[in-house]
C-alpha positions in Angstrom: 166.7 164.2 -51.4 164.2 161.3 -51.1 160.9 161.5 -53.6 158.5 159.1 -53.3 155.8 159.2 -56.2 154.5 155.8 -56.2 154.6 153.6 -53.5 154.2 150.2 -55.4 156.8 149.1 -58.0 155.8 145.4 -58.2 159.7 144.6 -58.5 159.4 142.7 -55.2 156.6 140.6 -56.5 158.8 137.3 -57.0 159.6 137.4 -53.4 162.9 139.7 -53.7 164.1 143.5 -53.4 166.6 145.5 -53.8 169.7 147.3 -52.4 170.9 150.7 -52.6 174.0 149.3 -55.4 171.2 148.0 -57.2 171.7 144.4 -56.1 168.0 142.3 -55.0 168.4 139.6 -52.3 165.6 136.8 -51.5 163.1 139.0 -48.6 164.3 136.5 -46.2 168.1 137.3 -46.5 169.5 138.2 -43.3 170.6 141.7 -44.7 166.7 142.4 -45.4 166.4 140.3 -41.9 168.1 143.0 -40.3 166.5 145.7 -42.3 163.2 145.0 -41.0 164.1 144.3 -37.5 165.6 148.0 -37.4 162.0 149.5 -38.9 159.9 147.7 -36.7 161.9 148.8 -33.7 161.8 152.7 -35.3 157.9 151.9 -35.1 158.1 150.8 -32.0 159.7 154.5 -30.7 157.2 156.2 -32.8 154.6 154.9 -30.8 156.4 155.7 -27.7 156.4 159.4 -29.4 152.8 159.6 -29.9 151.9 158.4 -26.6 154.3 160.9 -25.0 152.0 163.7 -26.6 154.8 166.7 -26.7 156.9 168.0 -24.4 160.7 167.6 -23.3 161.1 164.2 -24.3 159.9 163.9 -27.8 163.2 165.9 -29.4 165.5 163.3 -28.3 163.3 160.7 -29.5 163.2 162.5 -32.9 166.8 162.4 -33.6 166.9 158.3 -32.4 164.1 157.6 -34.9 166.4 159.7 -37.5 169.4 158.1 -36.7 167.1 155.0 -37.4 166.6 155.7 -40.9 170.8 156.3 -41.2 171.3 153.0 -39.7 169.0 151.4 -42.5 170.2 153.4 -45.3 174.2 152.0 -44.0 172.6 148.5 -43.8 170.8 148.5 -47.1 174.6 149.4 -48.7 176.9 146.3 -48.2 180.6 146.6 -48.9 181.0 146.6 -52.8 181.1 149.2 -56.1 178.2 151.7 -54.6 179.4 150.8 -50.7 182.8 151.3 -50.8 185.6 149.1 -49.5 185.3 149.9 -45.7 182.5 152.1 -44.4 183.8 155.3 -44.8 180.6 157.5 -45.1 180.7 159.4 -48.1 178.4 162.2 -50.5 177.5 158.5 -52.3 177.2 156.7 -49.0 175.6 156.8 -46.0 177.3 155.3 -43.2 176.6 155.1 -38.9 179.8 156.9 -37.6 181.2 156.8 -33.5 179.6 160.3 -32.8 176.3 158.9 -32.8 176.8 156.0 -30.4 178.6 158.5 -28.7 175.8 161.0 -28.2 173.5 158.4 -26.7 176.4 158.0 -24.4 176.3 161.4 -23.5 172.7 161.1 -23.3 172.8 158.1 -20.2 175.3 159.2 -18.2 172.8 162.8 -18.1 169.4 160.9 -17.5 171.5 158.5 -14.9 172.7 161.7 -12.7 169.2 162.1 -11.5 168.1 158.3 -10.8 168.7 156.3 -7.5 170.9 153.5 -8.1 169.6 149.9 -9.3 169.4 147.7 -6.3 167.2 144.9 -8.5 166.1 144.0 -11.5 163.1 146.3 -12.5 160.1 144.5 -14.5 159.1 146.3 -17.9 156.4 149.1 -16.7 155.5 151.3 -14.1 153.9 154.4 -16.5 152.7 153.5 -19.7 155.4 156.0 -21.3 158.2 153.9 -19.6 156.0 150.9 -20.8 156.3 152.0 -24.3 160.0 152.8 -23.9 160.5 149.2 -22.3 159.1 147.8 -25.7 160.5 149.7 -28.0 164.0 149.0 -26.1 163.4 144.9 -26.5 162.4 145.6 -30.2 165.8 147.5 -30.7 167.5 144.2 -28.8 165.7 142.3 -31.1 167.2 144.9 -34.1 170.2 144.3 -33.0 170.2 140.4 -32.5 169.3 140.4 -36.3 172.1 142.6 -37.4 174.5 140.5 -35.2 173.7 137.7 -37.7 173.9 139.3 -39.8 177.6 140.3 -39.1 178.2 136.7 -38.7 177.9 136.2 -42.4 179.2 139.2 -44.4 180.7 142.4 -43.3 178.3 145.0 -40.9 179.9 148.4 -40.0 181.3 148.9 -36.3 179.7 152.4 -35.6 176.2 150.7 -36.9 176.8 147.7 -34.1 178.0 149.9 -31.4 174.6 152.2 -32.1 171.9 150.0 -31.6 173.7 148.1 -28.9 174.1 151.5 -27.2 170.3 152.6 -27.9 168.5 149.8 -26.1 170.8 150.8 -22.6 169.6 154.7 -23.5 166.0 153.3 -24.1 166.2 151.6 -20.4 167.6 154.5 -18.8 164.8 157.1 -21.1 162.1 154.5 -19.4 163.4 154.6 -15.7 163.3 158.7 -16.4 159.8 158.4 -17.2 159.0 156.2 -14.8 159.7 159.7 -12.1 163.1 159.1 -12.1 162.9 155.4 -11.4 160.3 156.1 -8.4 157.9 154.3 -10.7 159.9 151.4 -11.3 158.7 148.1 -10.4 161.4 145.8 -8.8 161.8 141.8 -10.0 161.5 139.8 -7.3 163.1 136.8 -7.6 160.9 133.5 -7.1 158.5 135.7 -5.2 155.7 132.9 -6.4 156.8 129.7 -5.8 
């Protein structure tokens, strides 16, 4: 359980901030880097939430945004003392495991059984839901480019990876459903003004 009584702590004031083992990094560090990247693109589906106003679609998007705050809590606990040596999850640590990838896989191959085929490229758009969804799928890209750096310099959990690499495909799929099952959807076409 989470409580929250004061919201400034002034402990980041000299440009740092801390780590669930209680380590602080420079703000700038690609851990915090990746952090960010994975809130902004959690703010990104809120929006897409409170522009959807109810209905079918906003459960789905409730669990993402709660996965969201999993994948942060794993990223905010690198390997060490409080993070274990592998990324086993644990009643001390959080961790991103396969069956959440593996739901939004579940989750694409549904919404895909009632959409026509690709036959193009499709330009972010159509509704202003699928708009929202087409945003908040290039800020999970974004998300995840940062946690691929991330990976390139000390160790990120596989399960975390394969998550956010599988969310921006469910959030391109979750537009084309809004867009009327991809009746809305508004083909590239290529060099059409030279």
């Amino acid at each position: 359980m989470v409580k929250l009584n004061k919201i400034y702590t002034r402990t980041g004031d000299d440009g740092t901030s801390g780590l669930v083992d209680g380590s602080r990094r420079p703000k700038a560090d690609a851990r915090f880097e990746a952090i960010g990247a994975v809130d902004e693109a959690n703010s990104a589906i809120g929006l897409l939430v409170a522009g959807l106003g109810g209905g079918e679609h906003v459960a789905p998007l409730r669990r993402v945004q709660n996965d969201m705050f999993d994948l942060g809590a794993d990223l905010a606990t690198p390997l060490g003392d409080v993070g274990g040596a592998d990324f086993t999850p644990s009643d001390m640590v959080l961790r991103m495991v396969p069956a959440q990838a593996a739901w939004l896989e579940q989750g694409i191959d549904a919404m895909n059984e009632g959409l026509d085929p690709l036959t193009s490229f499709i330009l972010p758009g159509g509704s202003e839901e699928a708009a929202r969804a087409h945003i908040a799928r290039a800020s999970v890209r974004r998300a995840e480019r940062a946690m691929a750096a991330l990976a390139a310099v000390e160790p990120v959990n596989p399960a975390a990876l394969a998550y956010i690499n599988r969310l921006s495909d469910w959030l391109f799929v979750f537009a084309r459903t809004l867009n009327g099952h991809g009746k809305g959807d508004i083909k590239w076409t290529p060099g059409a003004n030279r």
